[in-house]
C-alpha positions in Angstrom: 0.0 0.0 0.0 2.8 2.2 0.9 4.3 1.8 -2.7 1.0 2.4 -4.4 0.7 5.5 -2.5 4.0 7.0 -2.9 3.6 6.5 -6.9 0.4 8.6 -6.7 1.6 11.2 -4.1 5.3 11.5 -5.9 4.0 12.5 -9.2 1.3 15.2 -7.2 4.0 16.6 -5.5 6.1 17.4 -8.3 3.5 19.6 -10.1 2.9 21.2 -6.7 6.8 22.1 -6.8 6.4 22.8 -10.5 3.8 25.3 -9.6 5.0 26.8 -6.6 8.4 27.3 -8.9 6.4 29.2 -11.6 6.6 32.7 -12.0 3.7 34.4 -10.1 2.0 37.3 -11.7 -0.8 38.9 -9.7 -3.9 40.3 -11.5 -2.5 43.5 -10.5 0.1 43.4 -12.7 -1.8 44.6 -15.6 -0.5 46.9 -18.5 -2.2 50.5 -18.4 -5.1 51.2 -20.9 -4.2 55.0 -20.5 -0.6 55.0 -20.7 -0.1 55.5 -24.9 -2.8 58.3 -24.3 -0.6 60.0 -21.4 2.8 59.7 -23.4 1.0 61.4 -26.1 -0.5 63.9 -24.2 2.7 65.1 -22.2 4.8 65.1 -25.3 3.0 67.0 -26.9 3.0 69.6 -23.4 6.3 69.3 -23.4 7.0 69.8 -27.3 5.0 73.2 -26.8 6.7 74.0 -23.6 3.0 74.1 -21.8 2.9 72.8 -18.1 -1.1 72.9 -18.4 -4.0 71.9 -20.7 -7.8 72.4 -20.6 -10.8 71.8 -22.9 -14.2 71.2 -23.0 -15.6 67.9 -21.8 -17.5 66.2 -24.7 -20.2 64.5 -22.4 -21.8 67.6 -21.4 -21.7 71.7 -22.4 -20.8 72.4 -18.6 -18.2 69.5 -18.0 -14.7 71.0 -18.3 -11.1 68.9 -18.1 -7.8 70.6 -17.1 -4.7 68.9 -16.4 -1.5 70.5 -15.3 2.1 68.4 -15.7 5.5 68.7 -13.9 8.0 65.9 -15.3 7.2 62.6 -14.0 3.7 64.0 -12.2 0.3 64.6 -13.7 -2.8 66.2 -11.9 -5.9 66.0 -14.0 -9.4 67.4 -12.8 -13.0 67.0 -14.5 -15.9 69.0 -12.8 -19.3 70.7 -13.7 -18.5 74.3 -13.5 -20.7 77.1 -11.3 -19.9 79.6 -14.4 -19.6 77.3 -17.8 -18.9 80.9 -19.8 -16.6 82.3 -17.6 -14.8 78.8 -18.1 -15.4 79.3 -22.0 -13.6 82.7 -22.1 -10.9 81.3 -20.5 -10.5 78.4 -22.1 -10.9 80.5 -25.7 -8.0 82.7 -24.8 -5.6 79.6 -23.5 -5.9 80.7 -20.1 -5.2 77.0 -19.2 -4.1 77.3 -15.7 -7.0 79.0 -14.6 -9.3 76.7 -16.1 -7.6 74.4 -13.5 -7.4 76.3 -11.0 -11.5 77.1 -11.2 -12.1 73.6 -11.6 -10.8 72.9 -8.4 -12.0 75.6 -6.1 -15.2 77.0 -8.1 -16.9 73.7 -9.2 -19.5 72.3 -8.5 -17.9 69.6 -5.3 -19.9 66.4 -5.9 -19.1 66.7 -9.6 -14.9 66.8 -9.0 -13.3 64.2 -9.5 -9.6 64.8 -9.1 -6.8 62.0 -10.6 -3.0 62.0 -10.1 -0.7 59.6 -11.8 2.3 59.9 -10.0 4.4 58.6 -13.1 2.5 60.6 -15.7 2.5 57.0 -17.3 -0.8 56.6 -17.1 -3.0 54.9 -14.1 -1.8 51.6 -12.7 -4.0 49.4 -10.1 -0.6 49.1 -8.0 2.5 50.7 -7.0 5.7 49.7 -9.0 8.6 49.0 -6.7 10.7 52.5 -5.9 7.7 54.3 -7.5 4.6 56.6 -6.8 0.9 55.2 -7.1 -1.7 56.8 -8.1 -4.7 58.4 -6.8 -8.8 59.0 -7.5 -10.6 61.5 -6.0 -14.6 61.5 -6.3 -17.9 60.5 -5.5 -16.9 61.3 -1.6 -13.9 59.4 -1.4 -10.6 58.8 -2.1 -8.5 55.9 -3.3 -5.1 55.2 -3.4 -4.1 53.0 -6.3 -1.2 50.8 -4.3 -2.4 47.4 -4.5 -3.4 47.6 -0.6 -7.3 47.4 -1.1 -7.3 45.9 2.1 -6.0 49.3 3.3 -9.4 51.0 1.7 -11.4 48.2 3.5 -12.2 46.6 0.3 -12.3 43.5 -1.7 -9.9 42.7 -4.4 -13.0 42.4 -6.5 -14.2 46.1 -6.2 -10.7 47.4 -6.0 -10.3 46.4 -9.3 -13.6 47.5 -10.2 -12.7 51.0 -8.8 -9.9 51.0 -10.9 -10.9 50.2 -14.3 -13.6 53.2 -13.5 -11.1 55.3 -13.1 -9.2 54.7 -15.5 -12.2 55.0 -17.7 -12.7 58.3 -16.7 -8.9 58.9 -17.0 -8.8 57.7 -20.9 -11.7 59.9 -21.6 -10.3 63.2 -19.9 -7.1 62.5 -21.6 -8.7 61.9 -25.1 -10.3 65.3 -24.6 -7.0 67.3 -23.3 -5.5 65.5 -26.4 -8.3 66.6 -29.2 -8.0 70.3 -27.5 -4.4 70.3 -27.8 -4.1 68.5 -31.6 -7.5 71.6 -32.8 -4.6 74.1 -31.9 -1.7 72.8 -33.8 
């Protein structure tokens, strides 16, 4: 009996070892959707020396985008606006800065949603080793895009769901920063 058993349990522990030996990849460790878009986007910023970008969000006539970029950081904010032609005006003379700076004090609060990508390489559902994460801002909360959803009090499940909303968000905000910046070239 012994014998028989050790045949069966020597082949099952070798594909254990086998798979214990495997490289592990998380589900984490999943490319970014948004990170072409972002390289686009801040070369272009940098090729026209801007450090900020705003347009028009296409989803609604009072849903504005502005983004502002340091190397290796960048902050982008979407929000309703109190006073859409005000916004206008200054997004019509370039006044990009401002645009950003109104969408974050003079919008409408539940509206804001704020996103940094602390690699300006577009969103990633975890910190990379020696690197900044990113974070989301909306809806009444925030959340830190490290891999810790346990930190957040969440599942993995809904982490992940929280991310690829906003990165959603992200890509479309970038897309419209990007058709803004391509109209004025």
């Amino acid at each position: 009996m012994h014998t028989l058993a050790a045949r069966l349990l020597i082949p099952c522990l070798g594909a254990a070892l086998l798979l214990a030996s495997a490289p592990f990849t998380p589900v984490l460790a999943q490319d970014s959707k948004s990170a072409s878009l972002v390289k686009e986007l801040t070369t272009l910023m940098q090729q026209r020396k801007l450090d900020s970008v705003a347009a028009r969000h296409p989803a609604a006539d009072d849903l504005f985008v502005a983004a502002l970029y340091f190397p290796g950081q960048l902050l982008v904010v979407t929000a309703r606006s109190t006073a859409p032609a005000v916004v206008n005006e200054k997004l019509y003379r370039g006044e990009f800065r401002d645009v950003y700076i109104d969408l974050n004090s003079a919008s409408i609060p539940e509206t804001r949603v704020m996103i940094s990508d602390g690699g300006a390489d577009g969103l990633r559902p975890r910190r990379e080793e020696n690197q900044p994460f990113d974070t989301h801002d909306g809806d009444g909360k925030s959340i830190r895009f490290d891999g810790n959803w346990r930190e957040d009090r969440m599942s993995e499940k809904d982490y992940m769901a929280s991310f690829a909303a906003a990165e959603e968000a992200y890509i479309a905000a970038v897309t419209a920063l990007l058709t803004e910046l391509k109209k004025t070239s």
